[in-house]
C-alpha positions as CSV (number, residue, x, y, z in Angstrom):
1,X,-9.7,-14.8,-6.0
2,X,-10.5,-14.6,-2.4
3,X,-8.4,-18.1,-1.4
4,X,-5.5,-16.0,-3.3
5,X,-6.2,-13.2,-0.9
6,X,-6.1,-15.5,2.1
7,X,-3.2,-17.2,1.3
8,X,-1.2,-13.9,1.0
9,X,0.5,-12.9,4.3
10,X,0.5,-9.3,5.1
11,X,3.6,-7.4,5.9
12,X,2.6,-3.9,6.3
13,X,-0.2,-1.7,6.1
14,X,-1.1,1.7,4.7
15,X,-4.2,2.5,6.4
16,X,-3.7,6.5,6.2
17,X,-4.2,6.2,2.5
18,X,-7.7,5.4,2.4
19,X,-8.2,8.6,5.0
20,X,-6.1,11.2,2.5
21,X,-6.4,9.7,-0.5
22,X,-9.8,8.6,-2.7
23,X,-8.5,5.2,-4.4
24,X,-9.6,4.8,-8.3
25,X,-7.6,2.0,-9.0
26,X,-5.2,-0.6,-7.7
27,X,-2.3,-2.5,-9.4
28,X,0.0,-5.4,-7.6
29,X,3.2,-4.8,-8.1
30,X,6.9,-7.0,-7.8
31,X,9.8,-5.3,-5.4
32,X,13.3,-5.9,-6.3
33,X,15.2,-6.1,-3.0
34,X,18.4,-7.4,-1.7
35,X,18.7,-10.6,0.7
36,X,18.8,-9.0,3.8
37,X,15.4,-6.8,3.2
38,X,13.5,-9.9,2.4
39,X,14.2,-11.5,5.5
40,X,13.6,-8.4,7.4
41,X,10.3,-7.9,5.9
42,X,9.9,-12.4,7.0
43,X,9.9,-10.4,10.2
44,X,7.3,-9.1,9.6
45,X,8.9,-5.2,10.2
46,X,8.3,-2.8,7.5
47,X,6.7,0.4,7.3
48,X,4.8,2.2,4.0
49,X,3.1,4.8,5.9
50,X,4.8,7.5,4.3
51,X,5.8,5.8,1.1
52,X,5.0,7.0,-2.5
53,X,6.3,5.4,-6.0
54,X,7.6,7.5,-8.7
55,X,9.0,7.7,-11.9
56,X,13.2,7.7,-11.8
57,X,15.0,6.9,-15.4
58,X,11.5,5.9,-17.0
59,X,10.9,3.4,-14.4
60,X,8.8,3.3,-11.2
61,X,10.0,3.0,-7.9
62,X,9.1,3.0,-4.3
63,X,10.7,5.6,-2.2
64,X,10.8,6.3,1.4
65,X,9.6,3.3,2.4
66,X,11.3,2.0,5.6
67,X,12.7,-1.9,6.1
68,X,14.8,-2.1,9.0
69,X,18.0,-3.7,8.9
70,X,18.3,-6.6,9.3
71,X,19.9,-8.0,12.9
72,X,22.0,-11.1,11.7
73,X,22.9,-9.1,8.6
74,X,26.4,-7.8,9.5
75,X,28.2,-5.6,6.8
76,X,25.8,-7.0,4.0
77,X,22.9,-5.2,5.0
78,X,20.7,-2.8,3.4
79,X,20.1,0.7,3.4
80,X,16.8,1.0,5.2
81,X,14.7,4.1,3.1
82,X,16.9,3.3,-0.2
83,X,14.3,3.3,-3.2
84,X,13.3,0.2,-4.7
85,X,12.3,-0.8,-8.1
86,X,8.5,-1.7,-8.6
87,X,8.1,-4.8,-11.5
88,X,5.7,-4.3,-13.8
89,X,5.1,-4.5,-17.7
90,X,6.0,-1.4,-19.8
91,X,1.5,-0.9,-20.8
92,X,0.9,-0.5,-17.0
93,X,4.0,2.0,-16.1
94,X,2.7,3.8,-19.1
95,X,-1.0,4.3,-18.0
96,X,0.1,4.6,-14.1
97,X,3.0,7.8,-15.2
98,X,0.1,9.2,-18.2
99,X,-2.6,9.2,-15.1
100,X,-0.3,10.8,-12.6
101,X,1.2,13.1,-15.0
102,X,-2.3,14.4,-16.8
103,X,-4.6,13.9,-14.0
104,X,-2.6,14.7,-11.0
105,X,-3.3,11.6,-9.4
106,X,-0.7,9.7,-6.7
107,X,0.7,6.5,-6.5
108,X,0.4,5.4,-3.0
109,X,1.4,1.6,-1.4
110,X,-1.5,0.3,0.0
111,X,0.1,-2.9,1.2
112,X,3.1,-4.8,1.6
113,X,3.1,-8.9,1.7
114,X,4.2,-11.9,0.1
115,X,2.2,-13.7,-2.7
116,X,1.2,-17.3,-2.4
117,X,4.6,-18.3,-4.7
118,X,6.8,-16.6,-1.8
119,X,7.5,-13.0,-3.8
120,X,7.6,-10.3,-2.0
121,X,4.4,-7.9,-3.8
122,X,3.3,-4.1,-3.4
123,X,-0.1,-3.5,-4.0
124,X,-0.5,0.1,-5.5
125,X,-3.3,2.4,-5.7
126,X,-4.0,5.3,-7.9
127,X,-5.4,7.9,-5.9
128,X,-6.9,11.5,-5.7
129,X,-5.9,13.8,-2.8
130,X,-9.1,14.4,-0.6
131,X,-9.5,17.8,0.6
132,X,-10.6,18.4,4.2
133,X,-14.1,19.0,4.0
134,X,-14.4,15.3,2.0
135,X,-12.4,13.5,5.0
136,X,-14.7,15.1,7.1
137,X,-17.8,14.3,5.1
138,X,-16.1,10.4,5.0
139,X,-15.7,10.3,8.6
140,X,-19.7,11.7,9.0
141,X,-20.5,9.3,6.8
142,X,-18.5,5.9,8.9
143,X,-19.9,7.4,11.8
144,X,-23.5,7.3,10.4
145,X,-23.1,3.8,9.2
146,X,-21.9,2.6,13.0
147,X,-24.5,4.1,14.7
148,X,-27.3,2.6,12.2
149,X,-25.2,-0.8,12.7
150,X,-25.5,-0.4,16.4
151,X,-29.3,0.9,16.4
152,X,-30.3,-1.9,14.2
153,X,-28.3,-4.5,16.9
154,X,-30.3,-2.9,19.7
155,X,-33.9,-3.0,17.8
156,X,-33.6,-6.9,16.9
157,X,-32.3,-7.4,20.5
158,X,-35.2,-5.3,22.2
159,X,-37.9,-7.4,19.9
C-alpha cells in the first residue's frame, strides 16, 4: 500500500476539505475526460477546491471542478468546469447516493492524480459539514499538539 501511494503523482489538492468537512470515509474513483484535459492535468494545472460530485441521471459526477484548457489544444479543447463522470461499480454509487441522501453527508474530492497504470483517479471522501465551533475546537487542538511538539524539542535539547 504505501509504495502504491508513492508511486501515485499528485495533481491537485483539496486541503479546505479536511478544515470544513469531518471525513468518514474515502473511495478512489476513475474520471472520464477528453484528450486535451488529460494532458492539461500532465501539467500539472487543475483545481478541486471548490468541487463536489453528485448524482445526475443515476450516476455520479464531478462538477465545478476546474482544468484549464489546454494551450496546444486549438478548437479541440475542453470546456474547463464541464462535469465529469466519476467510474465506479453500481454497490459503491449505491451506498455513496443512500449515505448522502439519508445522512446528509457530502461528497467532496480530496485529490486529484494519476495511478501507477497512468489513469487519471479522484479520491473521494464522504464527509460531515463541521460547524464553527468544531473548526475552532480542531484548530485549538493542532495548535496544542505543535506547541507540545515544540516544548518536547526544547526539553530534550535543554538536557
Amino acid at each position: 500500500m504505501n509504495e502504491r501511494l508513492k508511486a501515485r503523482r499528485s495533481v491537485a489538492r483539496n486541503r479546505r476539505a479536511f478544515h470544513d468537512y469531518s471525513i468518514e470515509d474515502r473511495i478512489e474513483a476513475g474520471l472520464v475526460l477528453a484528450g486535451t484535459e488529460v494532458k492539461s492535468l500532465r501539467e500539472g494545472r487543475a483545481t478541486i477546491n471548490e468541487a463536489h460530485a453528485g448524482e445526475m441521471g443515476g450516476e455520479l459526477w464531478l462538477f465545478n471542478a476546474y482544468i484549464p484548457e489546454y494551450k496546444a489544444g486549438n478548437r479541440f479543447n475542453h470546456e474547463t468546469k464541464r462535469p465529469r463522470k466519476l467510474l465506479l461499480r453500481r454497490r459503491e454509487i449505491d451506498k455513496l447516493l443512500g449515505a448522502v441522501k439519508r445522512k446528509g453527508m457530502t461528497l467532496v474530492p480530496l485529490s486529484l492524480y494519476f495511478s501507477p497504470r497512468g489513469f487519471a483517479k479522484v479520491e473521494l471522501g464522504l464527509a460531515r459539514g463541521k460547524k464553527e465551533y468544531d473548526k475552532r475546537h480542531a484548530e485549538r487542538d493542532r495548535d496544542w499538539q505543535r506547541d507540545k511538539e515544540r516544548l518536547m524539542r526544547h526539553s530534550a535539547r535543554d538536557s
